[in-house]
C-alpha positions in Angstrom: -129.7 12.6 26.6 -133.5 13.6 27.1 -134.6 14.8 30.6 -136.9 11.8 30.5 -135.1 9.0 29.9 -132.5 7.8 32.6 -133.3 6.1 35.7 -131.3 4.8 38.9 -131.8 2.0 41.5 -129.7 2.8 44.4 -129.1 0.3 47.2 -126.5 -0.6 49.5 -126.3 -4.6 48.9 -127.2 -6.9 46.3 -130.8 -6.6 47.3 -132.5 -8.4 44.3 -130.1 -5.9 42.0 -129.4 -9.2 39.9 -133.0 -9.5 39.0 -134.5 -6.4 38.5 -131.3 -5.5 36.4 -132.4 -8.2 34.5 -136.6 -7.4 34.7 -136.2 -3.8 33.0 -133.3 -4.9 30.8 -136.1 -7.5 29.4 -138.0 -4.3 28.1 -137.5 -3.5 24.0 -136.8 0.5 25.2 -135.0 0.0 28.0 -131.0 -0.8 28.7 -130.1 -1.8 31.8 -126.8 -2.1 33.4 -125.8 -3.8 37.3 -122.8 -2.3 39.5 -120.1 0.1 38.4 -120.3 -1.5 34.4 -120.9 0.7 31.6 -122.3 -2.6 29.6 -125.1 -4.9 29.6 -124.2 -8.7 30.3 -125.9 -11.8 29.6 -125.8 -14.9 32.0 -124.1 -14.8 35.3 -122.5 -11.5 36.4 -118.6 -10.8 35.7 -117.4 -10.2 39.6 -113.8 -10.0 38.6 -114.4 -7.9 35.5 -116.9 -5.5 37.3 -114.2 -4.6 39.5 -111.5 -4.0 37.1 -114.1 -1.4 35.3 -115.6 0.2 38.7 -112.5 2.6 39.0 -113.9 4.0 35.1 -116.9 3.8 35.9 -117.1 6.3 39.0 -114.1 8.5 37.3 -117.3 9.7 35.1 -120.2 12.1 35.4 -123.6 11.1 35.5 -124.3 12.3 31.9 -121.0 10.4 31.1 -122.4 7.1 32.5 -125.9 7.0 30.9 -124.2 8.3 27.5 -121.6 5.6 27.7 -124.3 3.0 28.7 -126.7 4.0 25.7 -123.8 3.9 23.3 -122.0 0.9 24.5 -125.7 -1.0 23.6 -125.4 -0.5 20.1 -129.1 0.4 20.2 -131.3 3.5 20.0 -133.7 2.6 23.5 -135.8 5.1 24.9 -134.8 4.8 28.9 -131.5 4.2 29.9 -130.7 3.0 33.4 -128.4 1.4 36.5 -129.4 -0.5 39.4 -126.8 -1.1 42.7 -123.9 1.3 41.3 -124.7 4.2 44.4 -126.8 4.2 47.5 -129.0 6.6 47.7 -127.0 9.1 49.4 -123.8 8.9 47.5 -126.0 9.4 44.4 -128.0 12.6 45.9 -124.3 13.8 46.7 -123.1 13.3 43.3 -126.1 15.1 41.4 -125.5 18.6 43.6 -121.9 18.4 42.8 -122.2 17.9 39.0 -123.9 21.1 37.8 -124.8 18.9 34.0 -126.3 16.1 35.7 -129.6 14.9 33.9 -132.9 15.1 36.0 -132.9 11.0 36.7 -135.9 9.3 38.3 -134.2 7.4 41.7 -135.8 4.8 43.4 -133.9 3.4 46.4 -134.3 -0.6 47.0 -134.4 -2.1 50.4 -133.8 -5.7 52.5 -134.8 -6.3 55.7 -131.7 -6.0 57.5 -131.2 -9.8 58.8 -131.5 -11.1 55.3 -129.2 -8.3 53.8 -126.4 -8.6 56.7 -126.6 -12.3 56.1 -126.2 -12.0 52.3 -122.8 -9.5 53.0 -121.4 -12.0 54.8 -121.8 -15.1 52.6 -120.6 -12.3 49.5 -117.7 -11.1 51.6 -116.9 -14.9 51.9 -117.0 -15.5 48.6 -114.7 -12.2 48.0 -112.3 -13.8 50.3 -111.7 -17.0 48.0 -111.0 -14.0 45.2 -108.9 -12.2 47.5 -110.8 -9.5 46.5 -109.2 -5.9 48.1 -112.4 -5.7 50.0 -112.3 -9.1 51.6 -108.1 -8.1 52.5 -109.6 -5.0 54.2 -111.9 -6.7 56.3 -109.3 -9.1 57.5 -107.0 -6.4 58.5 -108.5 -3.1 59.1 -112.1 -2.8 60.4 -111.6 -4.5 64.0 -109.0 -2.1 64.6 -111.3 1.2 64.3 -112.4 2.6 67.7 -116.4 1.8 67.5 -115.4 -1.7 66.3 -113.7 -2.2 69.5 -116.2 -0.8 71.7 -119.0 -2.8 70.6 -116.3 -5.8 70.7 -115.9 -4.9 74.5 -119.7 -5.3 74.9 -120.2 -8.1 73.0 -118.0 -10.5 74.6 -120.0 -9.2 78.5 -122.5 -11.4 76.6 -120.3 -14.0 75.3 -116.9 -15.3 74.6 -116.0 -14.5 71.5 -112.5 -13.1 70.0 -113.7 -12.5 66.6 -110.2 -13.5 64.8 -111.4 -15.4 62.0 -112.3 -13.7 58.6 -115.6 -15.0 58.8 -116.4 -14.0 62.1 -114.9 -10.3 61.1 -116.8 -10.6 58.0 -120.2 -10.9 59.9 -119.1 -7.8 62.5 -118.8 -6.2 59.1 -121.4 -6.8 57.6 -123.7 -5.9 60.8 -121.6 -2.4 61.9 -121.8 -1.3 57.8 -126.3 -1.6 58.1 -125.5 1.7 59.3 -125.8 3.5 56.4 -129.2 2.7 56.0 -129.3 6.3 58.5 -128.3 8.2 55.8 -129.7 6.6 52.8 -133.1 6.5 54.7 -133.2 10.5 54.8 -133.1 11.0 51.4 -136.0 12.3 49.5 -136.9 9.1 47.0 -139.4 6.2 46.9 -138.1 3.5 48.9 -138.8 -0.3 47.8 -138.8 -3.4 49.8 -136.8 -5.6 48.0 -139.1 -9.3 48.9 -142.1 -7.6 47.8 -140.9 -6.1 44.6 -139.9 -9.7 43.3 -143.1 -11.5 44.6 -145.8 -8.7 43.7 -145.7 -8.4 39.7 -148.3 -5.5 40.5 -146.2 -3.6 42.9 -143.4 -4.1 40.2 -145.2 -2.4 37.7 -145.9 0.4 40.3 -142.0 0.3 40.6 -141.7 0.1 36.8 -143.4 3.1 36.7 -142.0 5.7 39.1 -139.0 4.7 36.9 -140.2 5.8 33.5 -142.9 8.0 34.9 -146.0 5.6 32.9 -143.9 6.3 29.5 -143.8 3.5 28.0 -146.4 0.5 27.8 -145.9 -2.9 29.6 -147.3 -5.7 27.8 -148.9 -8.7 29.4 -145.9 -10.8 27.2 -143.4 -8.8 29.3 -145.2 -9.2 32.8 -144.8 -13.0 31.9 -141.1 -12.9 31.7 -140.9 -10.9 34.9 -142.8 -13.5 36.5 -140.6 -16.1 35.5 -137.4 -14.0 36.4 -139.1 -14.0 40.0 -139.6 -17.7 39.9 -135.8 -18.7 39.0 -134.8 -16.0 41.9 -137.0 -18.1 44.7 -135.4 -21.8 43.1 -132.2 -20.0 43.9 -133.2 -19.8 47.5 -134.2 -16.0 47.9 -137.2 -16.7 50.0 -135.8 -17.7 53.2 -137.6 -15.3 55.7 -135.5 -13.2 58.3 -136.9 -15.4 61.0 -135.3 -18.0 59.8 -131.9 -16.6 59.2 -131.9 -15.1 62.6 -132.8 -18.5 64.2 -129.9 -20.0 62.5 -127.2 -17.7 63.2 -125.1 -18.5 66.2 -125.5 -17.1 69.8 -123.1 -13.7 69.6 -124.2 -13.1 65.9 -127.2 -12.5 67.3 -126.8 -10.2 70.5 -124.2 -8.5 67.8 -127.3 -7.3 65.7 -129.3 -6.1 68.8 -126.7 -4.0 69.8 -126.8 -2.9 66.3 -130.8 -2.1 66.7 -130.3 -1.2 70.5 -127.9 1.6 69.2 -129.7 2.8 65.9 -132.9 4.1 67.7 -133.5 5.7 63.6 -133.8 2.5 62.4 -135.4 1.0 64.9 -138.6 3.1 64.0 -137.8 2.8 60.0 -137.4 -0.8 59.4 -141.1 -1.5 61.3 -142.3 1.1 59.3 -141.4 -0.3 56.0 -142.5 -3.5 56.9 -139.8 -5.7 58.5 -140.3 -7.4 61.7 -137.7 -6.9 64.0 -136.8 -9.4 66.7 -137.2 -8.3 70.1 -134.3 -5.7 72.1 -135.4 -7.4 75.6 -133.2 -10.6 75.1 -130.0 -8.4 75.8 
């Protein structure tokens, strides 16, 4: 495979991976797959089939996966490319340990963290009606690890709260795991937000571009079908702001994510700096 032509979106959460899986996939030289899947698919994503195929799919090389993406496409396309398999740091990890991996261009995707947590735990529900082995590991194992329990401990100086229930350990979860954005914030690529990406067709393009490096045209035709990608995404109901989904979670949920911030000094400088507005530490 060409130095040239392979591309990956890193991210840690579906954060618009769906669409703009879908917006470069729409390209005549491009393929496109989501997740740990060696093969493009049309419609609604396979969840159940995507994990049977993730064990495969991270058992490979780099040059393995892009190879087994081109051919699997029964097509001859001049960029090859994943969004949402790695974050950015388990990527960087794997090209220094492969000594064949391809020089691929990386951009890493971002959500404001209120929007993002919320979105894990309304996923990790959904897992749960799958029993999905990620949804029986949340159930049973997090809440006993030693951090989980100390910021239980301070949480419930604030309010009385057990957190028993899968849901309510799904959304401690989902707000402990934001810490990887520490790592994944460190590492040397181009990092999107996520909102602005699917609402600003021109700062797509710029996206678009530090993917293929300006190699290949874009067509006002192909703009057009982004757009309307974009406008089936906000019917959907991705344009609820992080205002509102802080206002609407409960009491605890709340004071749980401030500790979060309170703790994460890192991000607490990063995520203002990218442009997300962060609710204020002094109500704890």
């Amino acid at each position: 495979m060409k130095e040239s032509g392979c591309f990956f979106v890193t991210s840690y959460g579906r954060t618009a991976t769906l669409w703009l899986t879908r917006a470069m996939d729409l390209h005549t030289d491009i393929v496109c797959t989501h997740g740990p899947s060696l093969y493009r698919f049309e419609g609604e994503e396979d969840f159940v089939q995507v994990q049977k195929t993730a064990s495969l799919f991270y058992g490979l090389s780099l040059k393995d996966i892009l190879i087994s993406i081109s051919t699997n496409s029964n097509s001859n396309k001049k960029w090859v490319g994943n969004v949402h398999a790695y974050t950015a740091l388990n990527l960087s990890t794997k090209q220094k340990a492969e000594s064949d991996a391809p020089l691929i261009r990386t951009v890493n995707l971002l959500r404001h963290p209120v929007t993002r947590i919320d979105s894990f735990w309304r996923r990790f529900q959904f897992e749960y009606t799958l029993r999905s082995p990620t949804a029986q590991w949340i159930n049973e194992g997090p809440m006993k690890q030693p951090r989980y329990q100390e910021v239980l401990k301070e949480l419930q100086c604030h309010h009385d709260v057990s957190i028993e229930s899968f849901d309510e350990r799904a959304f401690f979860h989902a707000v402990m795991q934001t810490s990887t954005d520490a790592g994944d914030l460190q590492i040397n690529v181009p990092h999107i937000a996520s909102e602005r990406l699917v609402a600003d067709i021109d700062y797509f393009c710029y996206v678009f571009d530090l993917l293929t490096g300006s190699d290949i045209s874009i067509s006002k035709e192909y703009l057009s079908s982004v757009s309307d990608l974009g406008k089936i995404n906000e019917a959907k109901g991705g344009g609820r702001s992080a205002i509102h989904v802080f206002e609407e979670w409960q009491p605890w949920q709340r004071t749980l994510f401030l500790l979060f911030l309170r703790d994460h000094p890192s991000l607490q400088a990063a995520y203002p700096s990218l442009g997300y507005r962060l609710p204020h530490l002094s109500v704890i």
